[in-house]
N, C-alpha and C positions, 0 to 999 in steps of 0.2 A: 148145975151147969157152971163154967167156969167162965165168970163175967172180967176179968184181968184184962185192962185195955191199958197201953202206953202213951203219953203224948210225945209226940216228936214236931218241932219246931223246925223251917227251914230258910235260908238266907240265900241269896243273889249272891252277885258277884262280891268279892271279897280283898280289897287292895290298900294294904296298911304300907306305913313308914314312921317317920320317926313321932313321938306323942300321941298316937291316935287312940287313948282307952279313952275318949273323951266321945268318940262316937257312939259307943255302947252303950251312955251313959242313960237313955230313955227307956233301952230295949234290955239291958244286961239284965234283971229279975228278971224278965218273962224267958229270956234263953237260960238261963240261971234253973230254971224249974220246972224246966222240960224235962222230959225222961230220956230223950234225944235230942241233941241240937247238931244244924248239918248246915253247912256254908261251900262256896264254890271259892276256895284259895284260887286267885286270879296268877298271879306272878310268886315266881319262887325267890327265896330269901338266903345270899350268901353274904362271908366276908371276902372271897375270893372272886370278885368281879371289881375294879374301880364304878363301873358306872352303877352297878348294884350300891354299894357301900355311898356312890354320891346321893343315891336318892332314897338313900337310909333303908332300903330292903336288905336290913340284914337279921340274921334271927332272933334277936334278942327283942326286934319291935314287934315280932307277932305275939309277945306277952300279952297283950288283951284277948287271946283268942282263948289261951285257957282263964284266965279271969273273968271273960264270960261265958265263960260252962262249955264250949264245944265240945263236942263227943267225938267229931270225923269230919272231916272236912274232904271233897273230892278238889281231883287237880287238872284233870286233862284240859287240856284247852291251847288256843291256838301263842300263849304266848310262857307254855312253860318250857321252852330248851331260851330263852333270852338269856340267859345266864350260865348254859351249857350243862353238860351233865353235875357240875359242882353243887349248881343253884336246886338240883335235883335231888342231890344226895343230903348237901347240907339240912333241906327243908325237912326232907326226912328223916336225919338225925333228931333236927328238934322236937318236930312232933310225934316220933317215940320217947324221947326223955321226957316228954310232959303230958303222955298219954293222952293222945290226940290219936285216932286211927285215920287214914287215909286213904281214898282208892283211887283208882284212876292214872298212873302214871305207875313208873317201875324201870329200872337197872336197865330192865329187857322187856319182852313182848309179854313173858308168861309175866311178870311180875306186874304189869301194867293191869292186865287184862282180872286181876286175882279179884277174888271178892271181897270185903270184910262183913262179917255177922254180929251184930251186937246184941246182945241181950239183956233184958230189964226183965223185970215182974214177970219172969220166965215166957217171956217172948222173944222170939227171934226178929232179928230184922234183918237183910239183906242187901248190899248198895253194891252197885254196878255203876261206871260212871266212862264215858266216849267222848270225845271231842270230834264233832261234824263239820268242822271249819276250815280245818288244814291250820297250817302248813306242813305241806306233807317233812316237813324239816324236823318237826311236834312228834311225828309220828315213830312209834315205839321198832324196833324191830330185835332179834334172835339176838345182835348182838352189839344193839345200840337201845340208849336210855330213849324215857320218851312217855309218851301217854299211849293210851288204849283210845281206837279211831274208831269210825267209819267211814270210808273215802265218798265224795258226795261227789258225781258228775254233775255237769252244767252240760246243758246243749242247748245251741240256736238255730233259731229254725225263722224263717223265713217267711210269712204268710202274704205276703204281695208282689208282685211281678215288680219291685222295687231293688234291683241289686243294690247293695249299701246302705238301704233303710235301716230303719230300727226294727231289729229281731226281738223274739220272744224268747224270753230263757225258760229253759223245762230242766229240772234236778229232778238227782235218781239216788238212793243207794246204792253202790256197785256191790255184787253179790257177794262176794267173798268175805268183805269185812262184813257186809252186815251177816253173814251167815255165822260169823266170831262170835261177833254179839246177844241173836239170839241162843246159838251154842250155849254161851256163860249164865242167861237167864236159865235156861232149861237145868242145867247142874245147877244154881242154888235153887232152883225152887223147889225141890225136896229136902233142903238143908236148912228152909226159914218158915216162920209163918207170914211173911209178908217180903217182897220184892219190891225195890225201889232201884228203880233207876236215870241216872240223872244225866244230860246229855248236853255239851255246850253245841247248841245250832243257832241259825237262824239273822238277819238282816242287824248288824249294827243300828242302831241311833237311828231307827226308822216304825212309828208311829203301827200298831195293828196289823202288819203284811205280815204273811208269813208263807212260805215257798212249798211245793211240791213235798218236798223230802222232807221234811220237818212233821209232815204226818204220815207217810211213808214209816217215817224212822220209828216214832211213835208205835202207830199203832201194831206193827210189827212187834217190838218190843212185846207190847201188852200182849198179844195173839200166840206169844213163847210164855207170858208167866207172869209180866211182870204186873204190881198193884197199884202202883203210882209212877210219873214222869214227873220229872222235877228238871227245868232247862234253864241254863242261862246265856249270857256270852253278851247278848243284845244291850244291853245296856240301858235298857227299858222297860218296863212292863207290857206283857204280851199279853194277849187272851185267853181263859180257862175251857178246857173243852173234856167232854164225856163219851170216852168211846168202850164201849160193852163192860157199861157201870164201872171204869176206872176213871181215875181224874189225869187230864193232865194241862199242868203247869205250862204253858209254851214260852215265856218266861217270868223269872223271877226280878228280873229287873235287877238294879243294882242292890247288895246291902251295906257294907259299909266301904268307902271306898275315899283313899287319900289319893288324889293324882294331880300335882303342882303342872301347871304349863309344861315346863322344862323334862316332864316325864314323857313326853308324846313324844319328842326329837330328840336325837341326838346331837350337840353341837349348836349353834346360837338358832333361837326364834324367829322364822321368819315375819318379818314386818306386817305379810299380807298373810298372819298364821287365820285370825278369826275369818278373814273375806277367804281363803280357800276349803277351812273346814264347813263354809255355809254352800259353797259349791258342789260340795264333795256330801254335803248332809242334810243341805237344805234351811240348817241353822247356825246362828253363833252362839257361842259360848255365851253365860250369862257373866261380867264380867268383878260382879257382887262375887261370884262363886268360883276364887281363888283357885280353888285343890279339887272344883266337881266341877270339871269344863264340859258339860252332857247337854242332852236335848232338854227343853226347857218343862215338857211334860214326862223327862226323869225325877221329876221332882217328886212324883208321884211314885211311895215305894211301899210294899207289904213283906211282911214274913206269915209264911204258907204254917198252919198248924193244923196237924192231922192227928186223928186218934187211931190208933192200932190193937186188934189182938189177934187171938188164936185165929181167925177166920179174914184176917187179913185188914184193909183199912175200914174202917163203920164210919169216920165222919172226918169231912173236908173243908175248911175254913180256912181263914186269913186274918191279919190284925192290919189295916189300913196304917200307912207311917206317910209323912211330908219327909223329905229332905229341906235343913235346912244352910244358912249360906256357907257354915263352919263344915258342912257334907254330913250332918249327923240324922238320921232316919228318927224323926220323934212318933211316936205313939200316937195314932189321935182317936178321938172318941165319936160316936155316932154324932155327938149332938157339938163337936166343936175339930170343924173339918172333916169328918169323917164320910158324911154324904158327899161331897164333892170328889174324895176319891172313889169312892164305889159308883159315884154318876159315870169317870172317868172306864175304872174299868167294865161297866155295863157297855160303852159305847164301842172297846177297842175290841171286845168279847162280838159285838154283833156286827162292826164293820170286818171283823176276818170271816161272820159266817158259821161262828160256832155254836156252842147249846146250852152253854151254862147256865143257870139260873143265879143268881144274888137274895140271900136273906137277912137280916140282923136276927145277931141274938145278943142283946147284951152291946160290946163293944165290936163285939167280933163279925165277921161275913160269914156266914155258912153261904157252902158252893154244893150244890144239885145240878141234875140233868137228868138228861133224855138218853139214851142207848143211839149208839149210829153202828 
């Protein structure tokens, strides 16, 4: 029997500028010695933008990304045209000249929507990668750049004889994109021994919620092919959940990420910037945390590490990481910090409702469940 299993390592959202190999600095060996390492590139990186070039997204500072070991990085997401098709072409300039593969975005619709297959220890692996967020401006089409979607309706709906109350919002997939999506799972799944797919959805900067169509999206996904979901966008850590023995990520929360004030606006800081983003999120910024202006429990951040072979994923864990005030995700161990995040995510995992189970082994979380 051929026992060849791969480890593949995966990372949250991904937002560098100028110096930042200094965030790797806890995690770069354990990404270093994966047999895949996969991250969500949050914003694309040109010289052909001023405001790009002021906030040092230009390409020469995602050199930490091949310095610690990246294999493929996905893009789609709600903030990759910020820089127009330049910041699109250029990113993928560089991450071909440094053998970086990448999915999720493309020239055009077909190029967005393409798979990449990597392969190790003669394993296939497969990444698919959507942006559920919008802006439909993000959005790829026949003969404009862009990412690979799925368009997500809102509807409100009214439950009391209260005209002008506060509505209920219900999200849907609309069928056509997601019909795309499953489409793309079904063609690689004869082309891989494992399916990954990874999806930016779901509530910014907002504790355990998680919407309609975020398991809609999901498990549809899995129900075409796919072995794993891997999401980010949130800005948070989200809950693990098990549906017909697959895992999924809802999200990964942040993983390395530089974003100075002056990144959020353009043009001078409003005076009442902390009192509107607490209105707008319920919190403020912590203000020790210069370049990680997030919610106070993004502090709390993991890289997801799964084992792979012929027969698709066998085993699902996590390395527990703190964020610290420089924004660098340190490493922590069972026995120093370690339980306090795993208390964290036991609690976000059971206020959404999900199934996951939590074990240690070692330093690491093994993730189980139930079948839904």
């Amino acid at each position: 029997m051929d026992r060849a299993e791969l480890d593949l390592i995966a990372a949250g959202d991904i937002i560098l500028g100028p110096d930042c190999g200094h965030l790797f600095d806890s995690t770069r060996q354990l990404l270093r010695e994966a047999d895949i390492a996969v991250g969500q590139l949050e914003v694309t990186h040109t010289e052909r933008n001023a405001h790009a070039v002021s906030l040092g997204r230009i390409p020469a500072n995602l050199r930490p990304l091949a310095d610690a070991g990246f294999d493929i990085v996905t893009l789609a997401g709600n903030h990759l045209a910020d820089y127009g098709p330049e910041g699109i072409e250029d990113t993928h300039e560089w991450l071909d000249r440094h053998g970086i593969a990448y999915v999720g975005a493309g020239m055009n619709l077909e190029e967005a929507r393409r798979a990449r297959v990597l392969e190790r220890k003669g394993i296939r692996v497969g990444f698919l990668n959507y942006n559920c967020v919008g802006p439909k401006e993000t959005w790829a089409a026949a003969g404009r750049p862009g990412n690979a979607y799925v368009n997500v309706i809102t509807h409100y709906e009214l439950d009391h004889a209260n005209p002008g109350g506060q509505p209920k919002a219900f999200t849907f997939a609309e069928p056509v994109s997601m019909g795309r999506l499953k489409e793309d799972i079904r063609r690689l799944r004869s082309e891989c021994d494992a399916v990954i797919v990874a999806l930016h959805k779901g509530l910014v900067h907002t504790p355990a919620k998680l919407l309609d169509y975020e398991f809609q999206v999901a498990y549809e996904a899995i129900d075409a092919g796919a072995d794993l979901i891997l999401a980010h966008h949130s800005h948070i850590l989200k809950g693990i959940e098990w549906y017909k023995g697959k895992a999924i990520f809802h999200s990964l929360g942040n993983g390395y990420v530089y974003l100075p004030l002056r990144a959020l606006v353009t043009g001078p800081l409003p005076d009442n910037w902390a009192q509107r983003r607490k209105a707008m999120f319920g919190f403020e910024p912590d203000p020790e945390y210069e370049t990680y202006p997030f919610h106070p429990e993004a502090k709390f951040a993991m890289l997801a590490r799964c084992r792979i072979g012929r027969a698709g994923v066998t085993r699902v864990a996590f390395r527990p990481c703190y964020v610290d005030r420089r924004g660098q995700p340190e490493l922590l161990a069972r026995s120093a910090g370690g339980e306090e995040m795993l208390d964290y995510m036991r609690r976000i995992t059971r206020e959404a409702g999900l199934n996951a189970e939590f074990a240690w082994d070692g330093d690491e979380v093994v993730v189980t469940g139930g079948n839904r």
